[in-house]
PyMOL Python script that loads the backbone (N, CA, C, O; Angstrom):
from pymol import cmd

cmd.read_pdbstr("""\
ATOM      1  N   UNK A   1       0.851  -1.180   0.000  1.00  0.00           N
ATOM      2  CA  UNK A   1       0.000   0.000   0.000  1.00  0.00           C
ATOM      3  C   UNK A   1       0.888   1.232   0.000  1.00  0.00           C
ATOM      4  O   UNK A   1       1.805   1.207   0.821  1.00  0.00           O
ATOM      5  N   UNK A   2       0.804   2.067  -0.602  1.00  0.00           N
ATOM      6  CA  UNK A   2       1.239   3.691  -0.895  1.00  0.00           C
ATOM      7  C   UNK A   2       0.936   4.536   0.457  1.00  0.00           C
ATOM      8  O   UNK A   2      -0.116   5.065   0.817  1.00  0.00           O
ATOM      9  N   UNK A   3       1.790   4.504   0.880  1.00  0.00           N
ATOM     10  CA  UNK A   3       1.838   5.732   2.163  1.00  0.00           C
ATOM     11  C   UNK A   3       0.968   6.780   2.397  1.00  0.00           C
ATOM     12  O   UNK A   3       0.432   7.089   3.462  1.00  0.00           O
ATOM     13  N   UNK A   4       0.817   7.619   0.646  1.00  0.00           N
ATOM     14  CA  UNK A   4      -0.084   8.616   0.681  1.00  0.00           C
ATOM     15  C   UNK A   4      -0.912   8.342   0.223  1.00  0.00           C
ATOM     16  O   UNK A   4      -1.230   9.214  -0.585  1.00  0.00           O
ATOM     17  N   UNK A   5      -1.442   7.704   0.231  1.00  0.00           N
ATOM     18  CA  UNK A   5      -2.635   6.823  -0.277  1.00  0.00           C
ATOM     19  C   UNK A   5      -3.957   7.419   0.679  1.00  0.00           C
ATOM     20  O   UNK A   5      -4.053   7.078   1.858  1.00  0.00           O
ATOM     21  N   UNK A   6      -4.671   8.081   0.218  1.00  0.00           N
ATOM     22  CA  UNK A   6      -6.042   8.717   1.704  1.00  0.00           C
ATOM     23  C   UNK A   6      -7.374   8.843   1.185  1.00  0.00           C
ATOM     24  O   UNK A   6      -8.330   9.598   1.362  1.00  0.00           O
ATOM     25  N   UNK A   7      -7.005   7.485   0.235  1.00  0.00           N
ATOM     26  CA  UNK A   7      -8.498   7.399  -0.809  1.00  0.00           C
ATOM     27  C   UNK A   7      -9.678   6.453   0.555  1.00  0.00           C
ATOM     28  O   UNK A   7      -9.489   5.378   1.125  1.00  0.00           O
ATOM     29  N   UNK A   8     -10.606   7.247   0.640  1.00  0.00           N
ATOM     30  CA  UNK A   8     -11.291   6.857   1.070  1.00  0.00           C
ATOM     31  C   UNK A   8     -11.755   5.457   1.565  1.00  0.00           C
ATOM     32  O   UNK A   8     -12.222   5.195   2.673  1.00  0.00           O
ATOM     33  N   UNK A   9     -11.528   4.585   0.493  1.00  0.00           N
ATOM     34  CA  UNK A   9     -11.794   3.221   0.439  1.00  0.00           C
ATOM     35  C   UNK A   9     -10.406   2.345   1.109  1.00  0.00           C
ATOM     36  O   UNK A   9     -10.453   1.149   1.394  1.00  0.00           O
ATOM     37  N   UNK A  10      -9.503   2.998   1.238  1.00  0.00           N
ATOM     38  CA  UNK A  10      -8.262   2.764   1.050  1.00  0.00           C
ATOM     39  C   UNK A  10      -7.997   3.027   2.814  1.00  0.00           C
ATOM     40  O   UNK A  10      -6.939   2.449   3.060  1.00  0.00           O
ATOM     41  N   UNK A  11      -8.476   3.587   3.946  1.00  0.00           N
ATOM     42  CA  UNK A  11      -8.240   3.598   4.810  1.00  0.00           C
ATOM     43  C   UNK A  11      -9.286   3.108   6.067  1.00  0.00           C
ATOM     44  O   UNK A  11     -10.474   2.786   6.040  1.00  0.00           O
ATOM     45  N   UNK A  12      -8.602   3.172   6.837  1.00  0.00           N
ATOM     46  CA  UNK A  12      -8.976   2.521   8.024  1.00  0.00           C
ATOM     47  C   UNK A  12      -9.312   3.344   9.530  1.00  0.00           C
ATOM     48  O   UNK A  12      -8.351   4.094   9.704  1.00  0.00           O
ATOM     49  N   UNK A  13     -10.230   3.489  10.608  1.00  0.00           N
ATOM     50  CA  UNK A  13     -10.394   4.635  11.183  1.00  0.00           C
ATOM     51  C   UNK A  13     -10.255   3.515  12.248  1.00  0.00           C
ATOM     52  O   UNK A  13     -10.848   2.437  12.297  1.00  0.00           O
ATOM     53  N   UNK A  14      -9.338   4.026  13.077  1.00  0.00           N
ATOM     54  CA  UNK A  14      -8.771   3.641  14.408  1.00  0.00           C
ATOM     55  C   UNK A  14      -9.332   3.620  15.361  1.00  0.00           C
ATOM     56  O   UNK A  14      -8.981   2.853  16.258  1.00  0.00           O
ATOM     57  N   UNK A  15     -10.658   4.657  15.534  1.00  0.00           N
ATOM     58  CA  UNK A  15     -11.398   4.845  16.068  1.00  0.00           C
ATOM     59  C   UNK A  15     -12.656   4.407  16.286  1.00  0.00           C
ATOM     60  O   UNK A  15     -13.530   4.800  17.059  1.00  0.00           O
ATOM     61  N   UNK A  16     -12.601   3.062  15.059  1.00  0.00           N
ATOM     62  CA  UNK A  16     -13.710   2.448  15.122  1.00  0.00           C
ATOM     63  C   UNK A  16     -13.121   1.204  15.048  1.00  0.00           C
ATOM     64  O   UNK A  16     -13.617   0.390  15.828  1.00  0.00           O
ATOM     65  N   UNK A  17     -12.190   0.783  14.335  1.00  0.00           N
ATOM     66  CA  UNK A  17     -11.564  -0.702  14.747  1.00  0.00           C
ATOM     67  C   UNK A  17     -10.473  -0.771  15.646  1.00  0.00           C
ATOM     68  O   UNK A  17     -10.143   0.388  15.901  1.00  0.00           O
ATOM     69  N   UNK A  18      -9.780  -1.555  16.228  1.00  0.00           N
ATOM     70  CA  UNK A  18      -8.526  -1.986  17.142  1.00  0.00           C
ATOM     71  C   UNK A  18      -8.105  -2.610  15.578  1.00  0.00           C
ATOM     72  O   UNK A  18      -8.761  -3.059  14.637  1.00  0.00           O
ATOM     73  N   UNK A  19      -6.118  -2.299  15.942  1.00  0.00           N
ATOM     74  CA  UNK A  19      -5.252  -2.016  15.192  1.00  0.00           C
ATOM     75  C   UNK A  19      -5.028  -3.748  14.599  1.00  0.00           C
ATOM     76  O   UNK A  19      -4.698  -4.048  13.452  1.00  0.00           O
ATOM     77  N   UNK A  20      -5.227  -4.428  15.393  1.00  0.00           N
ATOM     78  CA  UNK A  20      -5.505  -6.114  15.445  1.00  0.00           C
ATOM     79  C   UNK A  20      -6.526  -5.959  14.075  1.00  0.00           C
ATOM     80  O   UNK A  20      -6.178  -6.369  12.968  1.00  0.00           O
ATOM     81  N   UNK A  21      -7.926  -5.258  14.353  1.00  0.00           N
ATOM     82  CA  UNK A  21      -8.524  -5.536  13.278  1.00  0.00           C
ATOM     83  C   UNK A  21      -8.162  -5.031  11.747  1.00  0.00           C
ATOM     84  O   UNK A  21      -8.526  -5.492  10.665  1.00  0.00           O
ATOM     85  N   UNK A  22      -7.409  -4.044  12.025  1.00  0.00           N
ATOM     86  CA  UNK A  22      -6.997  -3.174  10.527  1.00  0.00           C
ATOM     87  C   UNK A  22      -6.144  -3.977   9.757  1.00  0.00           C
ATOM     88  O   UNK A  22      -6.210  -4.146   8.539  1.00  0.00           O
ATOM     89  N   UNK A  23      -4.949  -4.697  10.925  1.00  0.00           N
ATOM     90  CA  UNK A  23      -3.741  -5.432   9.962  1.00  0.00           C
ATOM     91  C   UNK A  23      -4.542  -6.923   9.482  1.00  0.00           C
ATOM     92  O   UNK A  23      -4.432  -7.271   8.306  1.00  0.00           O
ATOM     93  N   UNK A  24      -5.307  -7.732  10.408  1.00  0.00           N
ATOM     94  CA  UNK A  24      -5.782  -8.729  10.207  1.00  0.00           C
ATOM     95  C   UNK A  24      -7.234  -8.716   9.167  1.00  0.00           C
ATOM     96  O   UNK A  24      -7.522  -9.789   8.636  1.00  0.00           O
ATOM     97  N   UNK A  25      -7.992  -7.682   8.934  1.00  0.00           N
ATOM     98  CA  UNK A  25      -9.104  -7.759   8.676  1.00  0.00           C
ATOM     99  C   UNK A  25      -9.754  -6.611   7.709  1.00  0.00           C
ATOM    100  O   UNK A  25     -10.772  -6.640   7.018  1.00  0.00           O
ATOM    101  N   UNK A  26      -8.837  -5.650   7.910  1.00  0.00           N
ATOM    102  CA  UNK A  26      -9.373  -4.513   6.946  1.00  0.00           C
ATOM    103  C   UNK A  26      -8.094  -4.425   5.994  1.00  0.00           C
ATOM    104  O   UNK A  26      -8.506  -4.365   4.836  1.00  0.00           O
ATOM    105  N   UNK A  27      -7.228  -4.405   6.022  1.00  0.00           N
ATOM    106  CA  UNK A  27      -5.761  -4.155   4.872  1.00  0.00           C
ATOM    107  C   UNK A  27      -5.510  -5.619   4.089  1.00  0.00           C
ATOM    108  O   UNK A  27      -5.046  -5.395   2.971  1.00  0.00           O
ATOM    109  N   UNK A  28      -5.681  -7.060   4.351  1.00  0.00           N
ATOM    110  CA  UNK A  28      -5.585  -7.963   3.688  1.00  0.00           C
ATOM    111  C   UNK A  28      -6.513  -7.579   2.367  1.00  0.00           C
ATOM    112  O   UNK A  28      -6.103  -7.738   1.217  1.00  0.00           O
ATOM    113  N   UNK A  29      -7.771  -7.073   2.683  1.00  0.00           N
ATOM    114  CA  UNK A  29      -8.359  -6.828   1.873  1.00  0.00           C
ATOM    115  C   UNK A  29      -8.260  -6.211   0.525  1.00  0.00           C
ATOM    116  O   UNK A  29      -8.968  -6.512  -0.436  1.00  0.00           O
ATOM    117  N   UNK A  30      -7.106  -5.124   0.547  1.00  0.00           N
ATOM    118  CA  UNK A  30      -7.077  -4.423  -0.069  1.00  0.00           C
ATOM    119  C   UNK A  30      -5.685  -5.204  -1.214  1.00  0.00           C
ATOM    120  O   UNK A  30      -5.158  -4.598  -2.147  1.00  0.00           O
ATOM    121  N   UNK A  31      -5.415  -6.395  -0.862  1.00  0.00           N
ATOM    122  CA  UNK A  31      -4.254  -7.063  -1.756  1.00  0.00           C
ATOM    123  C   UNK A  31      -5.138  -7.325  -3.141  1.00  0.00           C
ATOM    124  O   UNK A  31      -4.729  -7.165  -4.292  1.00  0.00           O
ATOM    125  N   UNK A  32      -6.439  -7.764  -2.730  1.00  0.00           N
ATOM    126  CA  UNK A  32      -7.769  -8.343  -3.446  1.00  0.00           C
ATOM    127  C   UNK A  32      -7.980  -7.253  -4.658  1.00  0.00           C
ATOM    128  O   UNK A  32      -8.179  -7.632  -5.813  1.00  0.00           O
ATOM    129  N   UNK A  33      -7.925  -6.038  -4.337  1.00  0.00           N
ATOM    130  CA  UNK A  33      -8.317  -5.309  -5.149  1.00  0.00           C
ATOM    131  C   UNK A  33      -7.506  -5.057  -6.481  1.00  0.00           C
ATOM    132  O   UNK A  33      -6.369  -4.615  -6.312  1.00  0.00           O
ATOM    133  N   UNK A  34      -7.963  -5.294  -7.917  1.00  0.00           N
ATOM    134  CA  UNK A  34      -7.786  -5.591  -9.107  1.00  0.00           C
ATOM    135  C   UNK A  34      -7.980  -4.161 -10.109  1.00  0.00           C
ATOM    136  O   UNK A  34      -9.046  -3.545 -10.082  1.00  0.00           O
ATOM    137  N   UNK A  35      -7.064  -3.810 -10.806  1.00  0.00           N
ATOM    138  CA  UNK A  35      -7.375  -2.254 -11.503  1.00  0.00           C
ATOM    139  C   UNK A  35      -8.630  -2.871 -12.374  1.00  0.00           C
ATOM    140  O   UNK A  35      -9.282  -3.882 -12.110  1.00  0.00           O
ATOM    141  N   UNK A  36      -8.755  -2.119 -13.305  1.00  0.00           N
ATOM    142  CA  UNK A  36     -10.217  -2.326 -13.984  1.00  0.00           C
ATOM    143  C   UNK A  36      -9.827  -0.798 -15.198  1.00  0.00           C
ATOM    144  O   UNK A  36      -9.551  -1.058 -16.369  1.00  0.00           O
ATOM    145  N   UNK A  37      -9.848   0.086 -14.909  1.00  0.00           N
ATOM    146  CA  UNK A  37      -9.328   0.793 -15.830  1.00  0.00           C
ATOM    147  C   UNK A  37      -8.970   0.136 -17.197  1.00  0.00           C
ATOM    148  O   UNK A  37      -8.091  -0.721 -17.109  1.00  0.00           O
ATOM    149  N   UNK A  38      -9.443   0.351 -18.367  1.00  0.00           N
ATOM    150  CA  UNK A  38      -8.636   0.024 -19.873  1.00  0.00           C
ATOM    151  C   UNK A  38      -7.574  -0.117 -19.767  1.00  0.00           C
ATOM    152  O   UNK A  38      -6.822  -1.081 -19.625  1.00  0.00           O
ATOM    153  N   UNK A  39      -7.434   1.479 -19.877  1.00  0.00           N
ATOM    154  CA  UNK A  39      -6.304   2.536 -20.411  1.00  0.00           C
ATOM    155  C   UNK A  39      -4.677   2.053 -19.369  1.00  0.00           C
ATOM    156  O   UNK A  39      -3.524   2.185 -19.777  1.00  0.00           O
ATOM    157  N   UNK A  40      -4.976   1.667 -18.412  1.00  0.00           N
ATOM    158  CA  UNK A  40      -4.090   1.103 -17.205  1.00  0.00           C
ATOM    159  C   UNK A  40      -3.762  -0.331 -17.475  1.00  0.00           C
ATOM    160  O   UNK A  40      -2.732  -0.916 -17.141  1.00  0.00           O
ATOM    161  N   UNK A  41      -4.748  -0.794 -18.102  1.00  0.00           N
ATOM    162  CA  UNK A  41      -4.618  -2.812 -18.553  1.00  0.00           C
ATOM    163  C   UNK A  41      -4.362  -2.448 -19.882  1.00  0.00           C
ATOM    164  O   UNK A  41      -5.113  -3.261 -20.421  1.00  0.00           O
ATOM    165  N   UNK A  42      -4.068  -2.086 -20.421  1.00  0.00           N
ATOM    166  CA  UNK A  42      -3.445  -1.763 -21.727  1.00  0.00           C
ATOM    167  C   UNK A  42      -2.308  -1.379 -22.057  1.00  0.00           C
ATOM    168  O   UNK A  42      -1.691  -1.735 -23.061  1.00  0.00           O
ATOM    169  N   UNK A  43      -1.731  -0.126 -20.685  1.00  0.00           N
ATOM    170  CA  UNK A  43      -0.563   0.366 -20.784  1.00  0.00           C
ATOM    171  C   UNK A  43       0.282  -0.325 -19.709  1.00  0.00           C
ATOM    172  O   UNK A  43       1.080  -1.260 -19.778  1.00  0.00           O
ATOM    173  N   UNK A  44      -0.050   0.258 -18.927  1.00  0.00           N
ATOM    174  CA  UNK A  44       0.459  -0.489 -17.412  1.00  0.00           C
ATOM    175  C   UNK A  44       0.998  -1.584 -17.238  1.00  0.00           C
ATOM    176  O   UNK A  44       2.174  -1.945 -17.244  1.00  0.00           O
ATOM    177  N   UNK A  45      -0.561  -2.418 -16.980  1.00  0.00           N
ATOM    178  CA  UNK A  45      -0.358  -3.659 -16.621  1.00  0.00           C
ATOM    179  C   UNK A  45       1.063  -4.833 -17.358  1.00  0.00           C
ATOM    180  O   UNK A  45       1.741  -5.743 -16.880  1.00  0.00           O
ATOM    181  N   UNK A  46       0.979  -4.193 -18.664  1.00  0.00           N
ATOM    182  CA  UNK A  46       1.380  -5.026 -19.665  1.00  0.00           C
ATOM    183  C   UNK A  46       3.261  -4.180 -19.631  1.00  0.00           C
ATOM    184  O   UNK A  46       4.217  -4.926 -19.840  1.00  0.00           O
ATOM    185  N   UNK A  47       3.448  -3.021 -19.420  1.00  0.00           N
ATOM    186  CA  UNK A  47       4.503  -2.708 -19.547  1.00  0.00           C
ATOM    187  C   UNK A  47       5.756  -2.842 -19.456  1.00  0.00           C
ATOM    188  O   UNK A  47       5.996  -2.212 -18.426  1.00  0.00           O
ATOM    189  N   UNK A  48       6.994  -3.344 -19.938  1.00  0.00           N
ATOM    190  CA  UNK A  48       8.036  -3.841 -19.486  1.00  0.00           C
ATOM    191  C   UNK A  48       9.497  -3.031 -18.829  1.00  0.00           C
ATOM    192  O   UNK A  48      10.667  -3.380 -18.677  1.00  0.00           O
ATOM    193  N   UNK A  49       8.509  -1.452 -18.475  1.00  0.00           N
ATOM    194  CA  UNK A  49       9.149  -1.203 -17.219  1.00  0.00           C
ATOM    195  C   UNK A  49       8.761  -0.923 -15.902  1.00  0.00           C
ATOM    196  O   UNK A  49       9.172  -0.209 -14.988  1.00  0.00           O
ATOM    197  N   UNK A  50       8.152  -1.444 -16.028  1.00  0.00           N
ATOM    198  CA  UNK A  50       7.347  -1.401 -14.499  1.00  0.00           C
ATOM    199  C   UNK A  50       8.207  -1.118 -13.333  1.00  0.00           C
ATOM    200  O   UNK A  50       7.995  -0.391 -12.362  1.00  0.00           O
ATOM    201  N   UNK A  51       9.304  -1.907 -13.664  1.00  0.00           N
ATOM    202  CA  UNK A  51      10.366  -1.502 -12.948  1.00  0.00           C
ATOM    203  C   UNK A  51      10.831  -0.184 -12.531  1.00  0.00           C
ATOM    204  O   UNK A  51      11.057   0.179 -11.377  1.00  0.00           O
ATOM    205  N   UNK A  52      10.949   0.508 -13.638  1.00  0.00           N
ATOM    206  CA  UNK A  52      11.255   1.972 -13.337  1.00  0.00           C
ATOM    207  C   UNK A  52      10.250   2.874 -13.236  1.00  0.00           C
ATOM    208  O   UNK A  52      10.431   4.080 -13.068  1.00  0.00           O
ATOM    209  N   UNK A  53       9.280   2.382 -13.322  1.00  0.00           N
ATOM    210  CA  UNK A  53       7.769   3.372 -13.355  1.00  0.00           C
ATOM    211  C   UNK A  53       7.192   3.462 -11.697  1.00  0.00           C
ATOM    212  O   UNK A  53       6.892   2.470 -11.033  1.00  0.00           O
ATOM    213  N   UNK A  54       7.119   4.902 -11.213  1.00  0.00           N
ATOM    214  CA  UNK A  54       6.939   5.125  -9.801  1.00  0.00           C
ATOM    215  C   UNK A  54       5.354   5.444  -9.856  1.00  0.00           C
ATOM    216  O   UNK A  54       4.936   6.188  -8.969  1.00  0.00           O
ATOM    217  N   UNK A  55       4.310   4.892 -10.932  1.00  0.00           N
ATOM    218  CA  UNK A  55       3.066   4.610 -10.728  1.00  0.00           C
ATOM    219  C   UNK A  55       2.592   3.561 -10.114  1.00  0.00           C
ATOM    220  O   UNK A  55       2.823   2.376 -10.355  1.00  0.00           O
ATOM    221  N   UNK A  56       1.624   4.232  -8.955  1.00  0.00           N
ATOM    222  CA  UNK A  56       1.110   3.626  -7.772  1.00  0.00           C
ATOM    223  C   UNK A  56      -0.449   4.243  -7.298  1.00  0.00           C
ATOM    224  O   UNK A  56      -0.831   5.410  -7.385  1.00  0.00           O
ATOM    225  N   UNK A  57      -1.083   3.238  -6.855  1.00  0.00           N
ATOM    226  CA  UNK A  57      -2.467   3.988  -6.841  1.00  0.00           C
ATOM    227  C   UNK A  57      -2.690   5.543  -6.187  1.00  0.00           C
ATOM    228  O   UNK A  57      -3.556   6.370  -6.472  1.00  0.00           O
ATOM    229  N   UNK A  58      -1.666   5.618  -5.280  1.00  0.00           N
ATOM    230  CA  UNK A  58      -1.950   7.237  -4.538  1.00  0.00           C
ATOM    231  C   UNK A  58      -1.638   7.940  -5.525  1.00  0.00           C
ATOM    232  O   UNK A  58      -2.529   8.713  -5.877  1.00  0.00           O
ATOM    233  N   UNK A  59      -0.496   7.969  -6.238  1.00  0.00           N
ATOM    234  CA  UNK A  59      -0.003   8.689  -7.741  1.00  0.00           C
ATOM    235  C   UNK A  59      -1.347   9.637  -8.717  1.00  0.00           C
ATOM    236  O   UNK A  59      -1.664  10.803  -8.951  1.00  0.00           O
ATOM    237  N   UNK A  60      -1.887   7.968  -9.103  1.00  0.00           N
ATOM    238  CA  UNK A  60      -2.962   8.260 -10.244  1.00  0.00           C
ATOM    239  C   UNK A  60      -4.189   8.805  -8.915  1.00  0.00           C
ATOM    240  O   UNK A  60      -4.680   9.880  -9.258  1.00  0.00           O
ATOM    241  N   UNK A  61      -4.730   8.326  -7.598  1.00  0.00           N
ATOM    242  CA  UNK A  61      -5.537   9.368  -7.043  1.00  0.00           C
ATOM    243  C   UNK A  61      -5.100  10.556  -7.258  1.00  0.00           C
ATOM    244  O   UNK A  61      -5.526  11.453  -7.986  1.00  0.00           O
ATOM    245  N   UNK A  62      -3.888  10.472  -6.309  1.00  0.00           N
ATOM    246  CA  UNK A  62      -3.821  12.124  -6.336  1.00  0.00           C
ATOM    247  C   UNK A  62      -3.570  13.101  -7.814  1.00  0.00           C
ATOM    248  O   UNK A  62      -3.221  14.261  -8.033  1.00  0.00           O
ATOM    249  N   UNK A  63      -3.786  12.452  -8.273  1.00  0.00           N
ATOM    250  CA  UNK A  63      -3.576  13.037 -10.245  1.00  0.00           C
ATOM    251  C   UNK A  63      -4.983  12.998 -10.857  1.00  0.00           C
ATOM    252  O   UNK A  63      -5.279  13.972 -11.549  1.00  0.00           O
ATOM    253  N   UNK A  64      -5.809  12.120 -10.725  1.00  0.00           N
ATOM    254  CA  UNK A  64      -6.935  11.805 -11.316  1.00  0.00           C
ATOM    255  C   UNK A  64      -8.154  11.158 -10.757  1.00  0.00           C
ATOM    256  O   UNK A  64      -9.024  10.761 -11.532  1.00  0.00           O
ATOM    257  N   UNK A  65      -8.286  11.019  -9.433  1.00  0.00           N
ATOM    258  CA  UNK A  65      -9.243  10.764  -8.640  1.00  0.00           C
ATOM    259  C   UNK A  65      -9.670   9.642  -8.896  1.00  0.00           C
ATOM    260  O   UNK A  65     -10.867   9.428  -8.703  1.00  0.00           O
ATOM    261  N   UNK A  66      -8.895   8.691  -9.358  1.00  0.00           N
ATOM    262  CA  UNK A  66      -9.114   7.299  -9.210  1.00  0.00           C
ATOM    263  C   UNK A  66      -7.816   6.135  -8.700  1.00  0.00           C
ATOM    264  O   UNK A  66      -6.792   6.677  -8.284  1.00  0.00           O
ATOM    265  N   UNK A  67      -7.831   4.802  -8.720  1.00  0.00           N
ATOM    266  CA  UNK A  67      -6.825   4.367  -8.281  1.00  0.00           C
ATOM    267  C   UNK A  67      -6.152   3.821  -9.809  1.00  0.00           C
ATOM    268  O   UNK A  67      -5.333   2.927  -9.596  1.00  0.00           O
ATOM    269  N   UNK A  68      -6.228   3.983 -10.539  1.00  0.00           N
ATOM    270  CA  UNK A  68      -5.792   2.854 -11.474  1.00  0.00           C
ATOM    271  C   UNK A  68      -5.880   3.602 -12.930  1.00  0.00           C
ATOM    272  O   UNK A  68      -6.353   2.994 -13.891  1.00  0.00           O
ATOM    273  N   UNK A  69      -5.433   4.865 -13.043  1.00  0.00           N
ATOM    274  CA  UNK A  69      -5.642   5.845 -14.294  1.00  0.00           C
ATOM    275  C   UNK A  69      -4.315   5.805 -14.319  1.00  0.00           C
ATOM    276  O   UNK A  69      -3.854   5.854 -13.179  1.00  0.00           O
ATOM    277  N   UNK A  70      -3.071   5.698 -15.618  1.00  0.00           N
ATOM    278  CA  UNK A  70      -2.005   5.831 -15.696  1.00  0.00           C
ATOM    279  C   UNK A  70      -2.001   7.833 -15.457  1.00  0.00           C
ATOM    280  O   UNK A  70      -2.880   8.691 -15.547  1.00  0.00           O
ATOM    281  N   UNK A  71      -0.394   7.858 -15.103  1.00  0.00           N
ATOM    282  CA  UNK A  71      -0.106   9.277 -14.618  1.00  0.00           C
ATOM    283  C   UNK A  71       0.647   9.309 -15.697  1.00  0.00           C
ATOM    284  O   UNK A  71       1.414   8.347 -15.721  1.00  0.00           O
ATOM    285  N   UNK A  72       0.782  10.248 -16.897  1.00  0.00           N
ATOM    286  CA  UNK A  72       1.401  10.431 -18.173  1.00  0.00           C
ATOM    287  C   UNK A  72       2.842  10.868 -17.855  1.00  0.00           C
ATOM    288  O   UNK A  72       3.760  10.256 -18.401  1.00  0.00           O
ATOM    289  N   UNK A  73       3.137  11.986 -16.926  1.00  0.00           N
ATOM    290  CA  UNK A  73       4.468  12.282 -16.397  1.00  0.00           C
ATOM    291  C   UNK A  73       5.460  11.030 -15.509  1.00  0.00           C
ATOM    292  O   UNK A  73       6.658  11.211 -15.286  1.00  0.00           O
ATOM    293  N   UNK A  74       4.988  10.244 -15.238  1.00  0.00           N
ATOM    294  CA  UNK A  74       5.407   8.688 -14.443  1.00  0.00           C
ATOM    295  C   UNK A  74       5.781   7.870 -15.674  1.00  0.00           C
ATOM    296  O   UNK A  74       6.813   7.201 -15.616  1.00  0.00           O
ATOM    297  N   UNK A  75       5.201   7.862 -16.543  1.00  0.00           N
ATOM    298  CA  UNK A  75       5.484   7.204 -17.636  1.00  0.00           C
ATOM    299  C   UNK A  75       7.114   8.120 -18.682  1.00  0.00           C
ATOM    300  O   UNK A  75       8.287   7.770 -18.803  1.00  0.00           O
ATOM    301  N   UNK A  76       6.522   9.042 -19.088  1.00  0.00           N
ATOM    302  CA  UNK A  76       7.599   9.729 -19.413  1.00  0.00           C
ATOM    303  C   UNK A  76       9.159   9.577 -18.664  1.00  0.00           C
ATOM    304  O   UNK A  76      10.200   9.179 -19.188  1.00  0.00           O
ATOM    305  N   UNK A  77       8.950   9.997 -17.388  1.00  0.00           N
ATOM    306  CA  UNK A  77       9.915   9.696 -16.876  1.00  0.00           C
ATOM    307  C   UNK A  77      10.807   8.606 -16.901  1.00  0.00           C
ATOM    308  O   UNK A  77      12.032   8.708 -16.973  1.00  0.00           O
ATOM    309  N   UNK A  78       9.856   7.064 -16.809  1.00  0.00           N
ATOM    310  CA  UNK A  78      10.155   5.840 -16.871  1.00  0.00           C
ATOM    311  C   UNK A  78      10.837   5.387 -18.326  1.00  0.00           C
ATOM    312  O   UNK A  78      11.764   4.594 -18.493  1.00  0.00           O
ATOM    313  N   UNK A  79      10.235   5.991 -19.128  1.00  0.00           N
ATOM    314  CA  UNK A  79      10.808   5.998 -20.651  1.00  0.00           C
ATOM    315  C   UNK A  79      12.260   6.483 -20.746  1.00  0.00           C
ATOM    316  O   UNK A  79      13.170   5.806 -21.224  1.00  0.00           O
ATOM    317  N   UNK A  80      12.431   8.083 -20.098  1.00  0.00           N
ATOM    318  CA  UNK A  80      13.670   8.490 -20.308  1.00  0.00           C
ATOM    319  C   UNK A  80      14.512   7.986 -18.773  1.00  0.00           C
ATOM    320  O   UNK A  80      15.076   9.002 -18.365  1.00  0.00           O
ATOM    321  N   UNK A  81      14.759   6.941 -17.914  1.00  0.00           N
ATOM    322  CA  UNK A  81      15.810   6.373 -18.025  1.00  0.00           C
ATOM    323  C   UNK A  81      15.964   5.125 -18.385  1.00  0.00           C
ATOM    324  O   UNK A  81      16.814   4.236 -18.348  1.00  0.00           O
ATOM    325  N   UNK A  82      15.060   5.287 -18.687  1.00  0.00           N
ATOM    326  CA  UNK A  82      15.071   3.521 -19.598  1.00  0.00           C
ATOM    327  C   UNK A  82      16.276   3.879 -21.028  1.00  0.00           C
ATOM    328  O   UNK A  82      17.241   3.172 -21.320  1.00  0.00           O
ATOM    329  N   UNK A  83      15.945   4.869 -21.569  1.00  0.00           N
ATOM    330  CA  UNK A  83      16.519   5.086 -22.639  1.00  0.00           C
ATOM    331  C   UNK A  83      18.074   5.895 -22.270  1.00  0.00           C
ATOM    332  O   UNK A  83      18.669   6.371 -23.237  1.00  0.00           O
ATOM    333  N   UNK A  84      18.635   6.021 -21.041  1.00  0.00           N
ATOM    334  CA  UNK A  84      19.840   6.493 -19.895  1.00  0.00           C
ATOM    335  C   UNK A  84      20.258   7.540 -20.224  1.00  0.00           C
ATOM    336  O   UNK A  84      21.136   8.092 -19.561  1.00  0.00           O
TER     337      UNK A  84
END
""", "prot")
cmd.dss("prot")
cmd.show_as("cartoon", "prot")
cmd.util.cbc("prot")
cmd.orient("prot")
């Protein structure tokens, strides 16, 4: 999970579960979750630098208000040191 990650769906309120329940019961959950986006299973998913690409769901939230929208500047980047 992405640190800055504060997508709604994506967190956990302390204040209503014990920390037992968040690691055991609310965050396993979120391994489950599958992009769905095209444009992300088209580019992304399939890409063979993934490696160097610092796209991550907080990324594309905080860029596009979803989890799973490629970030065009993440990509670029990933291209030019791929190419050194």
């Amino acid at each position: 999970m992405c640190l800055p990650l504060r997508h709604e769906d994506m967190v956990c309120d302390l204040q209503t579960h014990s920390l037992r329940e968040a690691l055991t019961e609310v965050f396993p959950g979120f391994r489950e979750m599958k992009a769905t986006n095209p444009e992300y299973l088209r580019r992304c998913a399939i890409c063979f630098l993934k490696g160097l690409c610092e796209q991550c769901p907080a990324k594309s939230w905080m860029e596009s208000g979803t989890l799973d929208t490629p970030v065009e500047y993440l990509c670029e980047v990933a291209h030019a040191q791929a190419r050194g």
